[in-house]
C-alpha positions as CSV (number, residue, x, y, z in Angstrom):
1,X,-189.9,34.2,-91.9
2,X,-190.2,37.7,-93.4
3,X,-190.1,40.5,-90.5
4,X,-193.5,42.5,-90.4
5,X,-193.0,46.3,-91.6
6,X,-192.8,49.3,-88.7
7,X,-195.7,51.3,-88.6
8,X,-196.3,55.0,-87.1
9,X,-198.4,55.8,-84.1
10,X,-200.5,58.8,-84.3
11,X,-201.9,59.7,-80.5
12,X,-204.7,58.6,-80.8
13,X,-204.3,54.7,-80.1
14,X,-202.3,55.5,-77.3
15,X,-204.2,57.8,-75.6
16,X,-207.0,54.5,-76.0
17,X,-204.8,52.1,-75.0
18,X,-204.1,53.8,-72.0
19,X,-207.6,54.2,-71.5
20,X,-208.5,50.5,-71.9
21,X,-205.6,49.0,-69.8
22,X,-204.8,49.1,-65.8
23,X,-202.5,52.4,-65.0
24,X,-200.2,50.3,-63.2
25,X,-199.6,48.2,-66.4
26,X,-195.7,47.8,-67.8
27,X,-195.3,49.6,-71.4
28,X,-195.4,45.8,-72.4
29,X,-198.6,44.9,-71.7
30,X,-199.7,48.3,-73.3
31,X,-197.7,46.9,-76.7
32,X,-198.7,43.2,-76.8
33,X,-202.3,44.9,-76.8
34,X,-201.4,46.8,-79.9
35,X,-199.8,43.6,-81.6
36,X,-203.2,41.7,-81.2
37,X,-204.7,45.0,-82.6
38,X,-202.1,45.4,-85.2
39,X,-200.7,42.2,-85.7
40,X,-199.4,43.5,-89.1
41,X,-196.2,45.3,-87.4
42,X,-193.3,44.1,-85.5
43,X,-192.5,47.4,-84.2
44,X,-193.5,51.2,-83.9
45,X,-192.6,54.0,-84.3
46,X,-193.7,58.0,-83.1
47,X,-192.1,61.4,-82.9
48,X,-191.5,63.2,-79.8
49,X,-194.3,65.7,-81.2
50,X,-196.8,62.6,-80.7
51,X,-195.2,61.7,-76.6
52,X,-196.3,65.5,-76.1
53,X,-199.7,65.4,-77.4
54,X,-200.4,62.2,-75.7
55,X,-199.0,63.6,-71.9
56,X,-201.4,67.1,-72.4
57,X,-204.2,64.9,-73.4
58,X,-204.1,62.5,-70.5
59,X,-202.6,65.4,-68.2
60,X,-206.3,66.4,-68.9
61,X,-208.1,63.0,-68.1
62,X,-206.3,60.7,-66.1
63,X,-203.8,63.6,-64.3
64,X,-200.1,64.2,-63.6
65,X,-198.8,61.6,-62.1
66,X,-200.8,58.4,-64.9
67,X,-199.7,61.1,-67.4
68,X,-196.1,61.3,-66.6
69,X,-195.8,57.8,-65.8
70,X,-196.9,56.7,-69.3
71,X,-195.2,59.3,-71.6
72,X,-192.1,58.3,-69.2
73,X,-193.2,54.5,-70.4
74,X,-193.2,55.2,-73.7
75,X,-189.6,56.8,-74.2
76,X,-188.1,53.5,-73.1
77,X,-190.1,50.8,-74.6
78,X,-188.5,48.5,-77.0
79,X,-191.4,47.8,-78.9
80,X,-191.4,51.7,-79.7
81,X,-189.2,54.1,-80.8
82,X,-189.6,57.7,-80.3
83,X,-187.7,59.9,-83.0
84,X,-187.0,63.7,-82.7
85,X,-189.2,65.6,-85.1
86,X,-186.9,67.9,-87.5
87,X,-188.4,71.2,-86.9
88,X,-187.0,73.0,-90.0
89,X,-188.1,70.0,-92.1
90,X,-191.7,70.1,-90.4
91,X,-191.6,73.9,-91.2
92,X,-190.6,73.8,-94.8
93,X,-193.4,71.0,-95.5
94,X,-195.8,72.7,-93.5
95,X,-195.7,76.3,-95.7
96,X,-198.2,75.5,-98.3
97,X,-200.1,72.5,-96.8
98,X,-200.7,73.2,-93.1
99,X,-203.4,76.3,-93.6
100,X,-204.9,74.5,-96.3
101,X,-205.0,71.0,-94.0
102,X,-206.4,72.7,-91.0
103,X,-209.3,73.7,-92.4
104,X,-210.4,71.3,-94.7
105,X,-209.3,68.1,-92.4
106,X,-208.3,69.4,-89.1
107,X,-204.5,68.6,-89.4
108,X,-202.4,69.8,-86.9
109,X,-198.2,70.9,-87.0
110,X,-197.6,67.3,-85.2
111,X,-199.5,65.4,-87.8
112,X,-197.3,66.9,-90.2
113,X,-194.0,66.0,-88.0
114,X,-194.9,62.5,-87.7
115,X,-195.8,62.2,-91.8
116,X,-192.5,64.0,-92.6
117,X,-190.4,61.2,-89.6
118,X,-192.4,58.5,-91.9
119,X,-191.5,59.9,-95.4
120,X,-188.0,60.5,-94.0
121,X,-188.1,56.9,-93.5
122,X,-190.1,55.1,-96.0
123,X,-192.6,54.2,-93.5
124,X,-195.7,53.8,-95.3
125,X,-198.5,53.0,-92.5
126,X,-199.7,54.7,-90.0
127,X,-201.7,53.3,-86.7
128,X,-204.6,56.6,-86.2
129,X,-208.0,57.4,-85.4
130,X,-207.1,60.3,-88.2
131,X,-208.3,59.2,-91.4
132,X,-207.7,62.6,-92.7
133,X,-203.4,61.5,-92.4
134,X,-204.7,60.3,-95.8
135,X,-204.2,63.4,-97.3
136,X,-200.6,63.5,-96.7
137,X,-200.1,60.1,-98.4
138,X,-199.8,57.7,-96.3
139,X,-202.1,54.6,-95.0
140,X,-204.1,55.2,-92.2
141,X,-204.6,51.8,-90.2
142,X,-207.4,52.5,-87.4
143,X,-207.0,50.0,-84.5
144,X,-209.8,47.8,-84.5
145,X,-211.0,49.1,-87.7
């Protein structure tokens, strides 16, 4: 049986799946909830730029200690693997693009780190909310979408 491909996970979905499942949850519940979302992919993949966004956002909604818990979830999952985002690389791709992307689609320096981690890698999809990731050529995959 062939193995299903890896895909990236922008913040989005897992700021919602956090949303839609109990807090006290294990990080495996969270992920067998992606697969029947995504049943496509065998595994994920983020960058630490993503674990960040996602803690500030629900640092926001849910508070410090759902917040912490989760991000804290994430980092050790083995459904997901959370790289580290090469700044310089992020940097060097950002120079032309970024000011350009911001304004047109709304593209932020961690949208870029994650595309750069999936180029890096010759991941091609991406799980988002963030159709405009399209611009940076790769396929967007909304959940549920």
């Amino acid at each position: 049986m062939k193995r299903a491909p890896i895909a990236a996970v922008d913040s989005g979905p897992l700021v919602a799946l956090h949303h839609r499942a109990d807090h006290l949850r294990s990080a495996m519940d969270v992920w067998l909830q992606a697969q029947e979302v995504s049943p496509d992919f065998s595994r994920f993949i983020t960058v630490d730029h993503v674990v960040d966004e996602v803690h500030t956002t629900l640092l926001r909604t849910v508070g410090r200690g759902h917040a912490s818990a989760f991000a804290a979830r994430l980092l050790v999952d083995p459904l997901i693997e959370v790289a580290q985002a090469d700044p310089s690389a992020v940097l060097a791709r950002a120079s032309g693009i970024l000011p350009r992307t911001r304004q047109d689609t709304g593209l932020t320096f961690t949208d870029l780190a994650l595309v750069e981690m999936m180029q890096e890698r010759g991941i091609r999809h991406v799980l988002s909310f963030d159709r405009g990731l399209a611009s940076l050529g790769v396929e967007v995959v909304v959940p549920g979408g």
